[in-house]
C-alpha positions as CSV (number, residue, x, y, z in Angstrom):
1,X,13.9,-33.8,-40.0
2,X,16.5,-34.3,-37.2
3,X,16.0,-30.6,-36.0
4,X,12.4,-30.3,-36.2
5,X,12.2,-33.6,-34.2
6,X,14.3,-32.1,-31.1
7,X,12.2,-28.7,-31.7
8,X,9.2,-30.6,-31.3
9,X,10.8,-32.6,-28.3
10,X,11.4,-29.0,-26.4
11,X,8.1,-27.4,-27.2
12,X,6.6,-30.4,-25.5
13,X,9.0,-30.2,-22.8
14,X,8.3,-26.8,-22.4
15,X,4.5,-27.2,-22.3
16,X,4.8,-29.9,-20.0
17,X,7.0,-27.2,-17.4
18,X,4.4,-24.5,-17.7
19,X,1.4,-27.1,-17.4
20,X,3.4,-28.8,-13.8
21,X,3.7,-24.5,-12.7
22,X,0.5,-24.3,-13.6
23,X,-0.9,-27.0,-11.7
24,X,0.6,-26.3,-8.9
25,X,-0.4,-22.9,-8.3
26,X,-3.2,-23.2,-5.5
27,X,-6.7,-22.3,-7.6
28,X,-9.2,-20.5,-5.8
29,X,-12.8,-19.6,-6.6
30,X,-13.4,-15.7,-8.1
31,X,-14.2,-13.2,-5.4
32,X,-16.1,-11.9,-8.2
33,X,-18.8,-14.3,-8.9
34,X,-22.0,-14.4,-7.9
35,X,-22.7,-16.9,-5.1
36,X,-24.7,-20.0,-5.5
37,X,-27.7,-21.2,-3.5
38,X,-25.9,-23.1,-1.5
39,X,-23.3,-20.4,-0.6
40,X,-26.8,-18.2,-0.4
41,X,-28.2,-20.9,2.1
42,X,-24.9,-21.2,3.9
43,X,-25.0,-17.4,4.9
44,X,-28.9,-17.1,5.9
45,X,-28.8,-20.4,8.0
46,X,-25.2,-18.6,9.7
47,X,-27.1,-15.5,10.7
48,X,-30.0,-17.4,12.0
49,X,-27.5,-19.6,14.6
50,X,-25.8,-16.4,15.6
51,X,-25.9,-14.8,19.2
52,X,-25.8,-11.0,19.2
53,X,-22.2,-11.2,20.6
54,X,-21.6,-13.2,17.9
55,X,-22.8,-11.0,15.0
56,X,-21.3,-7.5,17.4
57,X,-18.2,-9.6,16.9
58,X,-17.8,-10.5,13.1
59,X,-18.4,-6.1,12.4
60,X,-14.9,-6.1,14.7
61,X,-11.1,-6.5,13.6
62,X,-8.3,-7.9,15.6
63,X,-5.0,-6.9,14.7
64,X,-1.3,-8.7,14.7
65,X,2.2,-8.7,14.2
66,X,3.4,-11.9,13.7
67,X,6.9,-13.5,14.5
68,X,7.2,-16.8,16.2
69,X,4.8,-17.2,19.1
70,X,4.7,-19.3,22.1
71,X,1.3,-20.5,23.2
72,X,2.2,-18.9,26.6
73,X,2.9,-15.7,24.9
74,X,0.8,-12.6,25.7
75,X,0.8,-11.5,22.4
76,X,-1.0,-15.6,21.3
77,X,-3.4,-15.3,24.5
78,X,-4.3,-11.6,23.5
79,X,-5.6,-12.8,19.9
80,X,-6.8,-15.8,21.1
81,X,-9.0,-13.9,23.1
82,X,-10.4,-11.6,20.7
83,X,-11.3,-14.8,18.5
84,X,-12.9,-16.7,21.2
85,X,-14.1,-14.3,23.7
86,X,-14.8,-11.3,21.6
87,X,-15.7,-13.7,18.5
88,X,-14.5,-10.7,16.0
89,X,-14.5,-11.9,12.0
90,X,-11.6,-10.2,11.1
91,X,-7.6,-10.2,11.9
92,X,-5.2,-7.7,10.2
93,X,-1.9,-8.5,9.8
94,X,0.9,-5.8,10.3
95,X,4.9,-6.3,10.3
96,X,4.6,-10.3,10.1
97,X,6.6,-13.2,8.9
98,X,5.3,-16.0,6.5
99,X,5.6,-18.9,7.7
100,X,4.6,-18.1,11.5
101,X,1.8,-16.3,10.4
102,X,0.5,-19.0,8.2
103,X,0.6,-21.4,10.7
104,X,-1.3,-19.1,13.7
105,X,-3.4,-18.2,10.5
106,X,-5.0,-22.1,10.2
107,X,-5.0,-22.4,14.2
108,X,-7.3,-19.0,14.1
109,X,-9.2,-20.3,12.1
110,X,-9.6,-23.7,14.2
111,X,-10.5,-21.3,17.1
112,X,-13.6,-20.0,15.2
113,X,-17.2,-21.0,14.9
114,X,-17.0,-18.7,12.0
115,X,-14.3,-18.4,9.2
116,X,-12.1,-15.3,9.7
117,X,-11.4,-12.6,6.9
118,X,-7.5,-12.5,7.3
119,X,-6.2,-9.4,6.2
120,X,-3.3,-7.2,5.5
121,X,-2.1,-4.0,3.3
122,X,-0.8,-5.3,0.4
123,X,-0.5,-2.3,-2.2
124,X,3.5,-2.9,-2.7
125,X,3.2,-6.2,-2.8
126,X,3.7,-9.3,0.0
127,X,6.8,-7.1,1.1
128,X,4.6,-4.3,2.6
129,X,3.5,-6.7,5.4
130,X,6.1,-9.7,5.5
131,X,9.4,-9.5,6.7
132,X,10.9,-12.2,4.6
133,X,9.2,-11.7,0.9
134,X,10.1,-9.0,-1.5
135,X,8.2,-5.2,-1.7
136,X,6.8,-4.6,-5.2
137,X,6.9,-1.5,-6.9
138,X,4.9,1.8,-5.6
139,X,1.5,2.4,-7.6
140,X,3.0,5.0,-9.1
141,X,5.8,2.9,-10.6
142,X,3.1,0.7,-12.0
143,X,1.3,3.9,-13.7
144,X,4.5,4.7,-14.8
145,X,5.0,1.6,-17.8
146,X,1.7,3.0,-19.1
147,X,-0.1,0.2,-19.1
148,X,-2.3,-1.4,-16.7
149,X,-1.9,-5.5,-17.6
150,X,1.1,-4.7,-14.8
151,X,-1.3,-3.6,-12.1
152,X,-3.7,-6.6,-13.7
153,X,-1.0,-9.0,-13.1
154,X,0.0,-7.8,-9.6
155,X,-3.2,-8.1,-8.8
156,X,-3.5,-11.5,-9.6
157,X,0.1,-12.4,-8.5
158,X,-0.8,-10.4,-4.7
159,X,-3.8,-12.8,-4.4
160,X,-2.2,-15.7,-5.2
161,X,0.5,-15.4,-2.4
162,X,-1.5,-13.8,-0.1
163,X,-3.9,-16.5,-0.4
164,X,-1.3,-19.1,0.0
165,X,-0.2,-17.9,3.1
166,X,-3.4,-17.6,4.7
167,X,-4.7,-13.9,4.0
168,X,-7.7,-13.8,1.8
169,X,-8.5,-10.1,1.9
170,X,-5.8,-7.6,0.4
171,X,-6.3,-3.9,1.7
172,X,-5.6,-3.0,-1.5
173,X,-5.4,-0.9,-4.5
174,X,-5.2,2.8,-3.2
175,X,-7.8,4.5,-5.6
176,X,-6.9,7.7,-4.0
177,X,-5.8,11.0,-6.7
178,X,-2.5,12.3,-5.9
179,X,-3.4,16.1,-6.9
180,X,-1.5,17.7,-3.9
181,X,2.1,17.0,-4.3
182,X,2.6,18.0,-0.7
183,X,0.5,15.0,0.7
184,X,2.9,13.4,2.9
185,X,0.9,10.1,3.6
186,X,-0.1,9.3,-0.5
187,X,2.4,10.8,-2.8
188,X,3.6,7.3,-4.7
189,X,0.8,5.1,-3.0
190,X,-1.8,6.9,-5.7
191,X,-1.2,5.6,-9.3
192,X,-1.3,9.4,-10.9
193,X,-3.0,12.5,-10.7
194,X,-5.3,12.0,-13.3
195,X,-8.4,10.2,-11.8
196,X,-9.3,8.2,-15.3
197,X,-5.7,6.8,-15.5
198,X,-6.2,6.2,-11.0
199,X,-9.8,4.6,-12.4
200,X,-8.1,2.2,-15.2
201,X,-5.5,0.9,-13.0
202,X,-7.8,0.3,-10.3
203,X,-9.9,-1.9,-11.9
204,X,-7.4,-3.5,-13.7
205,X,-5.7,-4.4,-10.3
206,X,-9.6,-5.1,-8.6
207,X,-10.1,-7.2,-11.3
208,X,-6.6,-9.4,-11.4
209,X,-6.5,-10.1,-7.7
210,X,-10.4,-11.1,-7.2
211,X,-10.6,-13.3,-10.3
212,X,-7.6,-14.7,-8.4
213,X,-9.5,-15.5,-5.5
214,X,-9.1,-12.5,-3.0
215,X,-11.1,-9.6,-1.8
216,X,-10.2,-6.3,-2.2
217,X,-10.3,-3.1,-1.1
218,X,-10.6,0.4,-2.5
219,X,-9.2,3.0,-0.2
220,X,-9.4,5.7,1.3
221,X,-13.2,7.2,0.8
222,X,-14.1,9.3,-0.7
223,X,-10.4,10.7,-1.4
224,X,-6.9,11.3,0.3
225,X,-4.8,12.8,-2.5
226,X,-5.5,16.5,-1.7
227,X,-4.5,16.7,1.8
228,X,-0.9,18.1,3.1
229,X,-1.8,16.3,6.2
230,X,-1.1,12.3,7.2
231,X,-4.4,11.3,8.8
232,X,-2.1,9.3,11.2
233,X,-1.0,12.1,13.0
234,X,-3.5,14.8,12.2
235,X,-7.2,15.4,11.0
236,X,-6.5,16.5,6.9
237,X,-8.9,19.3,5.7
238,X,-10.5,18.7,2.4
239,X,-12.5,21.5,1.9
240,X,-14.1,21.1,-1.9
241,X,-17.6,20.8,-2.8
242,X,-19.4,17.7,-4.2
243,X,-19.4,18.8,-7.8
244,X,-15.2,18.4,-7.4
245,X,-15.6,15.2,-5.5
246,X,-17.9,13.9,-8.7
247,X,-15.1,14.9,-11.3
248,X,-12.0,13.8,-10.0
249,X,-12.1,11.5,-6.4
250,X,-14.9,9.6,-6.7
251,X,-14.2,8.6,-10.2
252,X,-11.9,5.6,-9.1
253,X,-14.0,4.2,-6.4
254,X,-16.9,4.7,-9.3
255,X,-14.6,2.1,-11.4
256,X,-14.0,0.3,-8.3
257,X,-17.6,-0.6,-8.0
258,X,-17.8,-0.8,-11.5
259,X,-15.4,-4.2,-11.3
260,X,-17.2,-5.4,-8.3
261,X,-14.6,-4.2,-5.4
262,X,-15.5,-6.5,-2.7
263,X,-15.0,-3.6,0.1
264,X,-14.2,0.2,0.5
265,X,-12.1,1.5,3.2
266,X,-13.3,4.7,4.7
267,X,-10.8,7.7,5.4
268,X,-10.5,10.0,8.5
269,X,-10.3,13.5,7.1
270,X,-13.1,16.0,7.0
271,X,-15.1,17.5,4.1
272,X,-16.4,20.7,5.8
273,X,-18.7,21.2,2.3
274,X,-20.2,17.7,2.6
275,X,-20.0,16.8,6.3
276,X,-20.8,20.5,8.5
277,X,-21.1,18.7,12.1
278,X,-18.1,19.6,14.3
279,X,-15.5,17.1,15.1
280,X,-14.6,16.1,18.6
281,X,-12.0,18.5,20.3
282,X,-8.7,17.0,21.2
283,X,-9.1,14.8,24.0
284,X,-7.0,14.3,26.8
285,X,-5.8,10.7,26.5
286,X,-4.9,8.6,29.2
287,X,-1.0,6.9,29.2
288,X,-2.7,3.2,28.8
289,X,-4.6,5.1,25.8
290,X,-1.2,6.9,24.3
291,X,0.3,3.4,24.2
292,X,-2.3,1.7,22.4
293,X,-3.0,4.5,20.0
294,X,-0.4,4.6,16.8
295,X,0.3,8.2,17.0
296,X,-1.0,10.9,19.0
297,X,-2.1,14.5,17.1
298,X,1.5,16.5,16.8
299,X,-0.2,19.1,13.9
300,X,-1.4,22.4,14.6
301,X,-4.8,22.7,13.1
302,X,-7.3,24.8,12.2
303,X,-10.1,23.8,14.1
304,X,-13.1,26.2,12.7
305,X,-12.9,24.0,9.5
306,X,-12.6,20.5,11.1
307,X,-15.6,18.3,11.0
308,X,-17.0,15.3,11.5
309,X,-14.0,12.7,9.6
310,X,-15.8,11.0,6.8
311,X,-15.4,7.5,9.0
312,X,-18.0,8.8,11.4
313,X,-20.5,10.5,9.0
314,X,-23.5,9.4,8.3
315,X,-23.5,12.1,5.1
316,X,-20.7,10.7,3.8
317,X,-20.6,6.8,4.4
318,X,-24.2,6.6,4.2
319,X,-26.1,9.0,1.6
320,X,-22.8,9.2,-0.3
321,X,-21.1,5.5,-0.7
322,X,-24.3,3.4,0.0
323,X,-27.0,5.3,-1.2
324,X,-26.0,7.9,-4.2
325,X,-23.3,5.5,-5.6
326,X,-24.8,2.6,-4.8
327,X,-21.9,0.0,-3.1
328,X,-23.3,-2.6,-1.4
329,X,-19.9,-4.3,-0.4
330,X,-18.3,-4.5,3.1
331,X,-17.2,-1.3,4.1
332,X,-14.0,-0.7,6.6
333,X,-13.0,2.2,8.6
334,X,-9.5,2.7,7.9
335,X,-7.0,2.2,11.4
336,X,-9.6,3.4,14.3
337,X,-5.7,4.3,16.3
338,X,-5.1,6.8,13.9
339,X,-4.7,10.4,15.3
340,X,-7.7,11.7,12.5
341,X,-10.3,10.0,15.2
342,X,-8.2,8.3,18.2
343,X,-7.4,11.6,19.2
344,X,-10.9,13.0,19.6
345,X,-12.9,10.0,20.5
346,X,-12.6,7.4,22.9
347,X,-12.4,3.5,21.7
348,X,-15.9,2.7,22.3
349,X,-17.4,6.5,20.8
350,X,-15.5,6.2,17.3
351,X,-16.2,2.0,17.0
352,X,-20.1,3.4,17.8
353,X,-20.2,6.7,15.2
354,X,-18.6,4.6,13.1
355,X,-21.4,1.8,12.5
356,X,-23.8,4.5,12.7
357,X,-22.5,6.2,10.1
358,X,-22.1,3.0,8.1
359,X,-19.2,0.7,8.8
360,X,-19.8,-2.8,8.8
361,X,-16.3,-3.4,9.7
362,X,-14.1,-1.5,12.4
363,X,-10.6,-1.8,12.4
364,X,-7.8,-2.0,14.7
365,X,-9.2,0.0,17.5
366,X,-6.7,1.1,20.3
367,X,-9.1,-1.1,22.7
368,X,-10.7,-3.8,21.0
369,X,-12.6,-5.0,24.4
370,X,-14.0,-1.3,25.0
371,X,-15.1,-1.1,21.1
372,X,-16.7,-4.5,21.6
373,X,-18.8,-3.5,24.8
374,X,-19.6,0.1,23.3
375,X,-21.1,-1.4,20.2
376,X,-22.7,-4.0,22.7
377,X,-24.2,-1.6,24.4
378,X,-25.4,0.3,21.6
379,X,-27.4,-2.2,20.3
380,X,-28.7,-3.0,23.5
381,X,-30.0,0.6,24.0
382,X,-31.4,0.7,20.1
383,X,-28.7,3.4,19.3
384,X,-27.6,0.7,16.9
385,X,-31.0,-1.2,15.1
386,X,-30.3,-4.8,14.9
387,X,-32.0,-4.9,11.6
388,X,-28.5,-2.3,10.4
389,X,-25.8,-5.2,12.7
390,X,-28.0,-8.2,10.8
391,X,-27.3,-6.4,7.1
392,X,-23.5,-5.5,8.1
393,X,-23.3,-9.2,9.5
394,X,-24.8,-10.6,5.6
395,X,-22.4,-8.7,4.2
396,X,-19.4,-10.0,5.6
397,X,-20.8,-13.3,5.8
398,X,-21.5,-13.2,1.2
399,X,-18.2,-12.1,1.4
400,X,-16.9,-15.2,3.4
401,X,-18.7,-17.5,1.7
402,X,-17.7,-15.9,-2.0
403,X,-14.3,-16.6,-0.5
404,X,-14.9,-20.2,-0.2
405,X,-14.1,-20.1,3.8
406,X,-17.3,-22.0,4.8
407,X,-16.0,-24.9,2.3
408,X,-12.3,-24.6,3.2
409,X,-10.9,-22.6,5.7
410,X,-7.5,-23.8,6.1
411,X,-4.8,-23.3,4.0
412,X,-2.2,-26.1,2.9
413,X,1.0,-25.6,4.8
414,X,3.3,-27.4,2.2
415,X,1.9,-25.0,-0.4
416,X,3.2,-21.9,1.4
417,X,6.9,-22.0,0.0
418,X,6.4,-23.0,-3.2
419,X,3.5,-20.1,-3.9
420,X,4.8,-16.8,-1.8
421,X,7.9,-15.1,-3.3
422,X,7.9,-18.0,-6.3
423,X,10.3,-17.2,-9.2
424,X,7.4,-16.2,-11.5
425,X,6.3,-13.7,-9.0
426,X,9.1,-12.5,-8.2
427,X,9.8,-11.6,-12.5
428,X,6.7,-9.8,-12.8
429,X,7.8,-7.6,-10.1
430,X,11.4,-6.7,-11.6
431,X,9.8,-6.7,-15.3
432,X,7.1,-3.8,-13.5
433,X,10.1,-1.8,-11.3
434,X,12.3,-2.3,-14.7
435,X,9.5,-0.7,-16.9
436,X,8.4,2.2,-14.4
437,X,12.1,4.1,-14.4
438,X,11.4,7.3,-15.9
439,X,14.3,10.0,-17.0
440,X,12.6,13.2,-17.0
441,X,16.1,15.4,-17.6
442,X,19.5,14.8,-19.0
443,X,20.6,17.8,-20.1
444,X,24.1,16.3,-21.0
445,X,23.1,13.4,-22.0
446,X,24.4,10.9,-19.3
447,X,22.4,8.0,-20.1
448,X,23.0,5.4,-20.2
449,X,26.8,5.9,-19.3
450,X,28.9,6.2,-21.8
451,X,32.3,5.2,-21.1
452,X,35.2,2.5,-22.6
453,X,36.4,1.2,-19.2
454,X,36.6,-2.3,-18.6
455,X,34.9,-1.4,-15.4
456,X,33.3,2.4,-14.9
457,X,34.1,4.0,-12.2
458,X,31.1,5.4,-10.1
459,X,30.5,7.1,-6.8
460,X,27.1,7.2,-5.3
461,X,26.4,9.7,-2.9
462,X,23.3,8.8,-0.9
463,X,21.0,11.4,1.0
464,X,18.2,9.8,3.1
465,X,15.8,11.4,5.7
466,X,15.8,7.9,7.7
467,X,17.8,6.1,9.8
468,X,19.2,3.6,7.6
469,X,22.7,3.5,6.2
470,X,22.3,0.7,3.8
471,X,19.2,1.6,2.3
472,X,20.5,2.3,-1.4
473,X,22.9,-1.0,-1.0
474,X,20.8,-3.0,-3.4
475,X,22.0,-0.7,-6.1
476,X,25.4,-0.2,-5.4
477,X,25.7,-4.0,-5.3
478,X,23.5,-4.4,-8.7
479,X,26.6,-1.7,-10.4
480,X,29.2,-3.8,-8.8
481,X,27.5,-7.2,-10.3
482,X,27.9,-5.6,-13.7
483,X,31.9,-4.5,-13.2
484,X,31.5,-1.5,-12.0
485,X,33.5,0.0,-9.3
486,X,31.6,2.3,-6.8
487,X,32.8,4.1,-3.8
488,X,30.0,5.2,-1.6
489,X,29.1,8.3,0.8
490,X,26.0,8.1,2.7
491,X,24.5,10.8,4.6
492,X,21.3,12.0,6.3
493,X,19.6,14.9,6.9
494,X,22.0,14.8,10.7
495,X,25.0,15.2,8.5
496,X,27.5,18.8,9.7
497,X,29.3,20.9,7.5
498,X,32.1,18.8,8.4
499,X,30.3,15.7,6.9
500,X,29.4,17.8,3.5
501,X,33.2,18.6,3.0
502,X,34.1,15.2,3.7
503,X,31.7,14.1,1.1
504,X,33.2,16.8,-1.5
505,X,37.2,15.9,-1.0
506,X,36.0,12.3,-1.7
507,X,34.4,13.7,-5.3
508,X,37.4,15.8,-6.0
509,X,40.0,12.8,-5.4
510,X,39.0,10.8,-8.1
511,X,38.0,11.2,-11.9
512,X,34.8,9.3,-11.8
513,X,32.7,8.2,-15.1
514,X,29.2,8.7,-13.4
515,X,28.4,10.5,-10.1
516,X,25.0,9.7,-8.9
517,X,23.4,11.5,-5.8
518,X,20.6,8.8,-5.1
519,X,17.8,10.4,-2.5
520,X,15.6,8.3,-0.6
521,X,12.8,10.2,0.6
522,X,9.8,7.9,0.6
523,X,6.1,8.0,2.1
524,X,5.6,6.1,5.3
525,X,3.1,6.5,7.5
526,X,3.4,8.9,10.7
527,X,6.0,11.1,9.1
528,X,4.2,14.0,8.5
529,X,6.2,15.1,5.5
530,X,8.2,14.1,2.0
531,X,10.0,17.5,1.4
532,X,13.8,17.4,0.5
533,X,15.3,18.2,4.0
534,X,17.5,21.2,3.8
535,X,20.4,18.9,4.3
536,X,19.8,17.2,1.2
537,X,19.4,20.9,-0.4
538,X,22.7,22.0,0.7
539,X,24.5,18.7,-0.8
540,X,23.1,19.4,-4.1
541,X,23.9,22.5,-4.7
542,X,27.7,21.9,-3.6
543,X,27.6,19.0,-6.2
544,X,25.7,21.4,-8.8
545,X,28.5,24.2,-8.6
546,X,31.0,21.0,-9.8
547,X,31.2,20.2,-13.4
548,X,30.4,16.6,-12.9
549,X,29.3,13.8,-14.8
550,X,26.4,14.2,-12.0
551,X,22.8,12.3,-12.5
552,X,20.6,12.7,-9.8
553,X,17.9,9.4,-8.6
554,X,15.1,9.7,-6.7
555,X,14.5,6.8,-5.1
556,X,10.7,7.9,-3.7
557,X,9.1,11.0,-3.9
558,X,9.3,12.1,-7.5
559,X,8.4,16.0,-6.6
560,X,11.9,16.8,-5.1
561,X,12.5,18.4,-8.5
562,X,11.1,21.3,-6.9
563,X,13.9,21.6,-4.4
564,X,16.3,20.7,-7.3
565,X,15.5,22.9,-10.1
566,X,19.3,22.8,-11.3
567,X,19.9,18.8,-11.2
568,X,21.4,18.4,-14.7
569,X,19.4,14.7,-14.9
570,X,16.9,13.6,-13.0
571,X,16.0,10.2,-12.9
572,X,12.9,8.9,-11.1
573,X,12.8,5.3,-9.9
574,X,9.7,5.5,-7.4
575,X,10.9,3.9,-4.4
576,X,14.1,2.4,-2.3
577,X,12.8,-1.1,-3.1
578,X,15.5,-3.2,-4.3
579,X,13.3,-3.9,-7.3
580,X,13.6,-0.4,-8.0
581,X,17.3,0.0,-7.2
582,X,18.4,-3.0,-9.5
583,X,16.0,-1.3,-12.1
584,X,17.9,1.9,-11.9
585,X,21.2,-0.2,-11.9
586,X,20.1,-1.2,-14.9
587,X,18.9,1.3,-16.3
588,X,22.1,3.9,-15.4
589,X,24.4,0.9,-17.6
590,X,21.8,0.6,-20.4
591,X,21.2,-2.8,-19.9
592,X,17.2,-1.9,-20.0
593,X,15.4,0.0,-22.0
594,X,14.1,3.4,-19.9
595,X,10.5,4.4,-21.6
596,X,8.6,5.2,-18.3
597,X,6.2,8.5,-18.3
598,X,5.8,10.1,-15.3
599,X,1.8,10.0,-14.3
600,X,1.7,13.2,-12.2
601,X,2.8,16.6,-13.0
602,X,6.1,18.4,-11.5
603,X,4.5,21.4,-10.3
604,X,7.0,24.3,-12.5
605,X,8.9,21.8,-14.0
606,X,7.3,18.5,-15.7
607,X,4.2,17.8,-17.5
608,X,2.2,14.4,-17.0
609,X,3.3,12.4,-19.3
610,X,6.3,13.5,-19.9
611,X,9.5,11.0,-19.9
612,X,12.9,10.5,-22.6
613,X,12.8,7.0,-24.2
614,X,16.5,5.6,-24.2
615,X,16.9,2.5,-26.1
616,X,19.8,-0.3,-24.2
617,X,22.8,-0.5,-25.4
């Protein structure tokens, strides 16, 4: 009786904790439901006080990098007048902290007649945008467990941060179909190859993060995954016809609309077959221009095949997305600095095209004042009907009010630190990193590492292609948490002959239990590529010619097998994340389970699906 008195004791105990967690997660209303007639009423009487100016301004986006600003401080003034004087309904958040920006996010919102969409890419998690809260695994890795309640519960856990903070749209999930394993701008951003596996995770993230009370965003239409060039710095070729577009890229955004995605973000590459009208030579950009732009276009293209980018055609935003599959959500151009149109249109020409074609949201133009005054001027001339602005305008204004922003547009400040980067959050993101590593080859059965030391001895070698010489330090300090001891080379794709030997004589001192060469070759925007620099090459194949206990980690793109066709093991843990490093800490001493499946082929080497289940120790 005693016992089952103290059980009974800590299940209510333990009730009680969940029910106080519970309660005080902030609760918002579903994206997803339909509005009421008063939210209904709220958005007609809205339209009915607004100016022209007013309604030009809610179809524009201001954009922000948030640290600690002054209210003296150009970069406060600058936003301050985009809210006020160009009255846009949208701010995007870039490199930001939290607390700074939630603050400036409730005094934007006090500067506004209208409530503001905040926004801010959020595919990896808070970590994408904010300085000081954790990245989440790639899409990929989420694919990866095989089983989309993770992208469900990121989802849901992204909204609930994001909303604490102050953001209540998440550009996010990317429902684009990594086919081409050259695309240097996607690659682990896409959750597979497969567009029915992209479709389910999709909706299963659409759905966790809008019942959660966000909007999101399905991105980029009507499909980035077969391009070998980053529409930052170039304009990407896809040049397929509609029947391939029905059976493999549109097939996400179809589930997308399926589960009610509240918007759709456009992308800047052309589709010769779809779109025929020419794009825009290469303009000559002015040095004011070259500064505000992102990137500037460093790719030698073809230009007989370049076209109109699906952003600015009418073909493609218009008769494809509204009219043949039906979305009647808020539709975004994707960044308007990007090279794919900054580089052939001026500020004013693209934010025009662009609602012509139909946009109802343009965002982060190079010029926000000269996109504001060509659109102005536009509508003035009857370039732009005011009957198109007023259904754009209804649309962004349902999606505000489904958002609950004309009840309560200000977030609670003493809520912020007890939401974003919570404990529970932050175990969904390691149980999702954990369950995504995925061993692929281990030819002599390395893993986990076998070995009777006290404390293995292990010597990571890290290659990456950036400028960063403690980006694998999470998992060397993960292996030296568990009693491991681990010397450590690091080079980059800089690294001389010299440097290689140095490297090897270090190797060749010591009798090591586990060698790991851990490459960090990741996605990120503006780089142009994700190849294996030759650098990295020439390291492995001095380490292949060794009979070492030698497993190699890819800590991003998964297809460097290709310039590895000898690594003895090859482990894939998706990204440089420390989620993803302590996952492959863990997983390298068999303290997890590995039973990930990788969702894309290995061109020559790997199937999809493929992946060795190894139980812990």
């Amino acid at each position: 009786m005693k016992s089952r008195s103290i059980f009974t004791v800590f299940l209510a105990v333990a009730v009680l904790t969940v029910a106080l967690v519970y309660a005080q997660t902030p609760k918002y209303q579903p994206f997803d439901r339909p509005l009421s007639r008063r939210d209904e009423a709220w958005v007609r009487q809205t339209i009915k006080s607004m100016s022209i100016e007013e309604k030009i301004g809610q179809m524009v986006s201001a954009d922000a990098n948030v640290t600690f600003w002054n209210r003296d401080s150009e970069a406060y003034k600058k936003l301050e007048h985009h809210i006020v004087d160009n009255k846009v309904g949208t701010v995007i958040l870039f490199r930001s902290e939290v607390m700074p920006s939630a603050v400036l996010a409730n005094r934007w919102q006090r500067m506004a007649r209208v409530p503001l969409l905040i926004s801010a890419d959020l595919e990896m998690g808070p970590g994408m945008r904010f300085d000081d809260t954790p990245w989440w695994a790639p899409n990929m890795a989420v694919a990866a467990t095989g089983d989309a309640i993770w992208a469900r519960r990121q989802g849901e856990a992204t909204a609930l941060q994001a909303r604490a903070m102050g953001v209540n749209w998440l550009y996010a999930p990317t429902a684009d179909v990594n086919n081409n394993p050259d695309n240097p701008v996607i690659n682990t951003r896409s959750f597979s190859e497969d567009p029915r596996m992209v479709a389910e995770f999709v909706k299963a993230f659409i759905e966790g993060a809008q019942h959660a009370g966000a909007m999101t965003c399905a991105k980029h239409f009507p499909g980035h995954g077969d391009t070998a060039v980053d529409s930052h710095i170039g304009l990407p070729v896809v040049d397929v016809p509609k029947s391939r577009l029905d059976n493999l890229e549109l097939i996400p955004f179809r589930a997308a609309i399926e589960a009610r995605v509240g918007s759709i973000m456009s992308s800047h590459i052309a589709l010769p077959q779809i779109e025929p009208a020419p794009a825009a030579p290469v303009r000559a950009m002015s040095e004011k221009e070259t500064e505000k732009a992102e990137f500037v276009s460093k790719t030698e293209e073809t230009r007989a095949r370049q076209t109109l980018p699906a952003t600015l055609s009418p073909k493609i935003m218009g008769d494809l997305l509204r009219r043949e599959l039906g979305f009647r959500g808020v539709v975004t151009t994707d960044a308007m600095n990007m090279a794919g149109v900054a580089a052939r249109y001026t500020p004013a020409e693209a934010a025009v095209l662009a609602v012509k074609a139909g946009a109802d949201m343009v965002l982060k133009s190079p010029d926000i004042d000269q996109a504001v005054a060509g659109l102005r001027e536009a509508v003035a001339n009857g370039g732009i009907p005011i009957g198109q602005v007023d259904a754009s305008v209804e649309r962004i204004l349902r999606a505000k009010a489904a958002l609950g922003l004309h009840r309560q547009r200000l977030i609670d400040i003493e809520e912020v630190d007890r939401t974003v980067s919570a404990l529970r959050f932050n175990t969904i993101a390691q149980q999702i990193a954990d369950a995504s590593i995925t061993l692929i080859r281990d030819r002599r059965n390395l893993l986990p590492m076998k070995t009777s030391a006290a404390s293995p001895r292990i010597l990571n070698i890290t290659f990456t292609d950036e400028d960063d010489r403690s980006i694998t330090h999470p998992f060397v300090e993960s292996l030296r948490e568990s009693a491991a001891e681990v010397d450590l080379v690091h080079l980059d794709q800089k690294a001389s002959q010299d440097d290689i030997a140095r490297m090897l004589s270090v190797v060749e001192a010591k009798k090591f239990d586990a060698v790991v060469y851990s490459i960090a070759v990741r996605v990120r925007s503006g780089k142009g590529s994700v190849a294996l620099p030759q650098t990295g090459r020439r390291i492995a194949e001095e380490l292949f010619k060794r009979d070492l206990p030698l497993m190699v980690i890819s800590f991003g793109n998964p297809y460097l097998i290709a310039a590895l066709p000898d690594a003895p093991s090859y482990l894939l843990a998706w990204s440089p994340f420390p989620v993803s490093q302590r996952a492959a800490a863990r997983s390298l001493l068999g303290q997890i389970e590995i039973g990930g499946k990788t969702p894309v082929s290995l061109p020559g080497h790997f199937r999809r699906g493929d992946g060795i289940r190894i139980s812990r120790k």
